[in-house]
Residue frames as a rotation matrix with the C-alpha (Angstrom) as fourth column:
UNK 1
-0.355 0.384 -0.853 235.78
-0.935 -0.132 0.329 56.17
0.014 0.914 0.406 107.09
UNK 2
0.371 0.656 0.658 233.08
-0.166 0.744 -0.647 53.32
-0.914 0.130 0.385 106.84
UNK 3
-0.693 0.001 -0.721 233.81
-0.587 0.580 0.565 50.61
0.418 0.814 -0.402 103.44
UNK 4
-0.203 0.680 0.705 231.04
-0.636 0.455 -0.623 48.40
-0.744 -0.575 0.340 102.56
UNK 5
-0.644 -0.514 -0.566 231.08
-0.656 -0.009 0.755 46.01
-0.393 0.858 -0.332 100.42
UNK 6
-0.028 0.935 0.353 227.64
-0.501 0.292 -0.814 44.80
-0.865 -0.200 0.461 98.58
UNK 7
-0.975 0.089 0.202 226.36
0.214 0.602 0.769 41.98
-0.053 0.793 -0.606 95.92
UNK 8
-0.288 0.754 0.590 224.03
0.958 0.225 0.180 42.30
0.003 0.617 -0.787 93.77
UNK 9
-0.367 0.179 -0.913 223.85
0.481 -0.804 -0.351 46.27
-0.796 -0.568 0.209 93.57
UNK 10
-0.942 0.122 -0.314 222.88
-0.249 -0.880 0.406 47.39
-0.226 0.460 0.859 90.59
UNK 11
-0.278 0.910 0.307 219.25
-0.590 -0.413 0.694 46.95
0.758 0.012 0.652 91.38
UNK 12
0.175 0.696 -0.696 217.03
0.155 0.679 0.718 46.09
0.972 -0.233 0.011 93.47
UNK 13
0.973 -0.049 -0.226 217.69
0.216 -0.159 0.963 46.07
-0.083 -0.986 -0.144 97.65
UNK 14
-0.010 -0.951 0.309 221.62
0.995 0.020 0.096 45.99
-0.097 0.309 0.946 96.47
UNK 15
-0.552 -0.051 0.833 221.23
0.669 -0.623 0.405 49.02
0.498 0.780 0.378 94.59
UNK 16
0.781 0.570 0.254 218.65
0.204 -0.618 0.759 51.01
0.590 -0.542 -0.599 97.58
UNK 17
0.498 -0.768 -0.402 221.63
0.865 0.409 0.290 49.62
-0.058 -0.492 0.868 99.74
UNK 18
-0.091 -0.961 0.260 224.00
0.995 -0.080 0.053 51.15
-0.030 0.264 0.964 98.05
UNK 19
0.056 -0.080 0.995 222.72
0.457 -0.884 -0.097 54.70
0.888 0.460 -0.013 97.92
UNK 20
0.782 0.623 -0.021 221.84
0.198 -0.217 0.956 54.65
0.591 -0.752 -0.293 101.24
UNK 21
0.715 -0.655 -0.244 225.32
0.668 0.538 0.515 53.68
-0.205 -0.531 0.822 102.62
UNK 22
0.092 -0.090 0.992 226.58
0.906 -0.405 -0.121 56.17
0.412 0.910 0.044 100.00
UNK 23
0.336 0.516 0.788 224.77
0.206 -0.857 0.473 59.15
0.919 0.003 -0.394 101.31
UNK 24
0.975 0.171 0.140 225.76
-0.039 -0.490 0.871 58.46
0.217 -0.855 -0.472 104.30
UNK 25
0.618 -0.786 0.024 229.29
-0.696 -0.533 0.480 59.04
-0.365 -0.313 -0.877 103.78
UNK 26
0.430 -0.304 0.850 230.55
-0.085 0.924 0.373 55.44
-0.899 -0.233 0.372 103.01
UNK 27
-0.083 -0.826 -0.557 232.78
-0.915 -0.158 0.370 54.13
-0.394 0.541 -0.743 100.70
UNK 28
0.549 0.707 0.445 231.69
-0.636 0.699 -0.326 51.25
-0.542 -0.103 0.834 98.36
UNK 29
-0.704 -0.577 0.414 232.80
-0.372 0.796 0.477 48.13
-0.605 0.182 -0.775 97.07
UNK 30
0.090 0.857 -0.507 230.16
-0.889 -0.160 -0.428 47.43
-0.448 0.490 0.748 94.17
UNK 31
-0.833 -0.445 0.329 229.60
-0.153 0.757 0.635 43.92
-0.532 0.478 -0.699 92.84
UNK 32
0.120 0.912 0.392 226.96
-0.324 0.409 -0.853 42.87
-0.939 -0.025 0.344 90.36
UNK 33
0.287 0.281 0.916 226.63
0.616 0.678 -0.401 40.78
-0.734 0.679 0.022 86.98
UNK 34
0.404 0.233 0.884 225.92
0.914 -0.083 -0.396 43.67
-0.019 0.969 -0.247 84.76
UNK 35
-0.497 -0.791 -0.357 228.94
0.808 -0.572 0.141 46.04
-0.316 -0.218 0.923 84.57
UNK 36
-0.498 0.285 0.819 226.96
0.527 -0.651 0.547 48.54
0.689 0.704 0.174 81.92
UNK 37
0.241 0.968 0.070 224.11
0.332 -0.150 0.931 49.07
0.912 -0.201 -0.358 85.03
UNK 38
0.545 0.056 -0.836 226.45
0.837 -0.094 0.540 48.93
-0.048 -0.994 -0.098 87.98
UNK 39
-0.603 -0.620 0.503 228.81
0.790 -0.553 0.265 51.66
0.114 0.557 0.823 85.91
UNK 40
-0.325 0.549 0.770 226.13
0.592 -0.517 0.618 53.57
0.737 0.657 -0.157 86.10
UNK 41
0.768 0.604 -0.212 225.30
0.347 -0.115 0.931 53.71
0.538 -0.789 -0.298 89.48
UNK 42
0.403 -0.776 -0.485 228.24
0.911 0.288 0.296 54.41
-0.090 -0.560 0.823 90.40
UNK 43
-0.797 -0.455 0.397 228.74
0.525 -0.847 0.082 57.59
0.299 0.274 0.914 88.65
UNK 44
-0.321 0.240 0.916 225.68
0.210 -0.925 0.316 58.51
0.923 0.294 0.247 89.96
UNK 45
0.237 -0.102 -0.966 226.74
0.900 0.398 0.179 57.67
0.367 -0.911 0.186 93.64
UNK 46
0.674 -0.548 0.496 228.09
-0.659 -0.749 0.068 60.96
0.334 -0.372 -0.866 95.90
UNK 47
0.408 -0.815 0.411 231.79
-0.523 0.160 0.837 59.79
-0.748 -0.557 -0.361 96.70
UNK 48
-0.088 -0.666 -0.741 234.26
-0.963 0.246 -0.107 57.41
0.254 0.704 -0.663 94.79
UNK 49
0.404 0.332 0.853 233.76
-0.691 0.722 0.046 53.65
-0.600 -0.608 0.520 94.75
UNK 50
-0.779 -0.449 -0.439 235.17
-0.622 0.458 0.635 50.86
-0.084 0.768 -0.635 93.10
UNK 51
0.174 0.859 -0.482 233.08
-0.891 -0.072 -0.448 48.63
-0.419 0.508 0.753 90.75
UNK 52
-0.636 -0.640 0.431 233.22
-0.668 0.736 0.109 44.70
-0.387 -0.219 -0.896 89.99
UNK 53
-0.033 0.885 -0.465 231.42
-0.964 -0.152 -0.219 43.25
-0.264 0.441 0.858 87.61
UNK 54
-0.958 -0.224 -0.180 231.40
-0.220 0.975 -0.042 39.07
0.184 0.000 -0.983 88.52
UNK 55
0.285 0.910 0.302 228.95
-0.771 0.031 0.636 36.76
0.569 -0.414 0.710 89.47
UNK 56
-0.109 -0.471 0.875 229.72
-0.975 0.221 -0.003 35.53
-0.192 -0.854 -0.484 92.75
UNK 57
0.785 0.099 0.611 228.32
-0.180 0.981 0.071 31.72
-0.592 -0.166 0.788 92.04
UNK 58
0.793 -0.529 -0.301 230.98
-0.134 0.331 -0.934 31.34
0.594 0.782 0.191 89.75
């Protein structure tokens, strides 16, 4: 099993990233600012991931 863990996913290249990696079987490690957006993506991910809503400069 493949884990990947990405910043800045709930949009943008992050957030293409993530589906891609997804689809292809992977297990994710979601970080991005806005919890409400990356919540989302997640549930509409195939598989189970876990979700982190920080912002890394901090």
């Amino acid at each position: 099993m493949t884990a990947v863990f990405i910043t800045g996913a709930s949009s943008g290249l992050g957030r293409a990233l993530a589906w891609r990696y997804a689809c292809a079987g992977a297990t994710l490690g979601l970080v991005a600012r806005r919890g409400e957006a990356l919540r989302e993506l997640a549930d509409s991910l195939p598989g189970e991931h876990r979700c982190y809503a920080l912002d890394v400069r901090d």
